[in-house]
Structure formats: C-alpha cells, structure tokens
N, C-alpha and C positions, 0 to 999 in steps of 0.2 A: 776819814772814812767812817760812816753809820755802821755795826757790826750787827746782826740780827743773831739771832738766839742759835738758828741751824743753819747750817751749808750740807749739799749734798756733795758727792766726791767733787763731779766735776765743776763746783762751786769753788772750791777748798784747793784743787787742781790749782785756778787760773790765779784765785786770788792769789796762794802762794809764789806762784812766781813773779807775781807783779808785787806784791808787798817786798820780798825779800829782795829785787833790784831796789826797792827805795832804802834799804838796810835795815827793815822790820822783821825779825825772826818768829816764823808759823811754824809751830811744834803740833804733830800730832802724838795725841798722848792716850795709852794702854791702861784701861782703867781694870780690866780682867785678864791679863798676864796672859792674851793671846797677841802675839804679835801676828801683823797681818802682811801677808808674801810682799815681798816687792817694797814695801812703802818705809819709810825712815820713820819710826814710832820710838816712844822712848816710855819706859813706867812708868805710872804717877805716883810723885814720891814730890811732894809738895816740898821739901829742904831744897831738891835739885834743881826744880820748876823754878825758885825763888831766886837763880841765879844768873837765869835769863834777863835781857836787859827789860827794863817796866815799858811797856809800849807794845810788849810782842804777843802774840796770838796763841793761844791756846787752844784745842781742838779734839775735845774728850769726842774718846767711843767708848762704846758697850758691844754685846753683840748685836742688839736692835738699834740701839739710839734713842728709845725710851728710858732707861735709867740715867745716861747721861743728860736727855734732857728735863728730867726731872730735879735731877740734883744741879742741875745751870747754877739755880740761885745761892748755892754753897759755894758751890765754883766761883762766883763771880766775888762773894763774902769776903773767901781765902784768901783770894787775889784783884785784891780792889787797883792795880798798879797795872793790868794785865788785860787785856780781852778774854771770855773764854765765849766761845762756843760750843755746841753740841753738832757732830756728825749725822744726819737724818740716814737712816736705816743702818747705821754701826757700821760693824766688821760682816754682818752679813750679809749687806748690798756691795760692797767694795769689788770694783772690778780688776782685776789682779795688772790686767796690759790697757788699761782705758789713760790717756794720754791728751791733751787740750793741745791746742795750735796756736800758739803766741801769737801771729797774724792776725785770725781769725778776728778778734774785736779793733783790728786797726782798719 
C-alpha cells in the first residue's frame, strides 16, 4: 500500500481495520497530551513507538493537523522502519461516535 502524508478520521477509520486483519498495527498517537474520547491513542514517546513491529502505521495528531503535518518529515526521519502519517484536521475535527461499515467498499 502507497501511504499519503494525511488521512482524515474516516480515512484512518477504514484503513485501520483493513490493515490490522492483514496483521499491520495502526497506532494513533498523542502528540499534545490530549487524548481524544472514544479512540485508542497512546503518547508519543519515540522509545515506545520503536517497539512496534517495523511495517506498522503511525498516525500523529495535533489539535489542527497542521503541526503534525508539518513536522511529517521528522516523523518519517525518526522512523524510517515505520509509516507515519499525519491526521487532517487533528483532535479538533475527530467525531467522537463516526464509525465505517466494513461492507461498504465490498
């Protein structure tokens, strides 16, 4: 799979469930120590990150999605082993109950 720079939720949504039946782990990851309702995030603490198998997905927010997408290219530096992408409108577009239908693209 081609990985692009952003995914919006419902991007990030579908991908992740389809990656993770192939056994690809998609981490979304807390870069400003808000975690967001509902969704499995974890801090970014690049020791931790590094522990994840090399192949799996990274998925930095902000609260816009501008600082994360700006800093991509560190992101991607740090973890040349790793995908990272950036979340297009952060933690402040995040719809807390917004949900994909597996079907749907079948």
């Amino acid at each position: 799979m081609n990985f692009p720079d952003e995914w919006t939720q419902k991007e990030f949504l579908q991908h992740k469930n389809k990656l993770q039946k192939e056994g690809i782990d998609v981490v979304l990851v807390d870069t400003i120590l808000a975690p967001i309702d509902k969704a499995n995030t974890i801090t970014y603490n690049p020791y931790e990150l590094k522990k994840y198998p090399k192949g799996s997905v990274f998925v930095f927010y902000c609260d816009s999605g501008k600082a994360t997408l700006n800093r991509l290219g560190e992101y991607k530096k740090k973890f040349p082993q790793y995908h990272c992408i950036s979340l297009r409108g952060g933690r402040g577009y995040w719809r807390v109950n917004m949900q994909v239908n597996e079907d749907a693209d079948e």
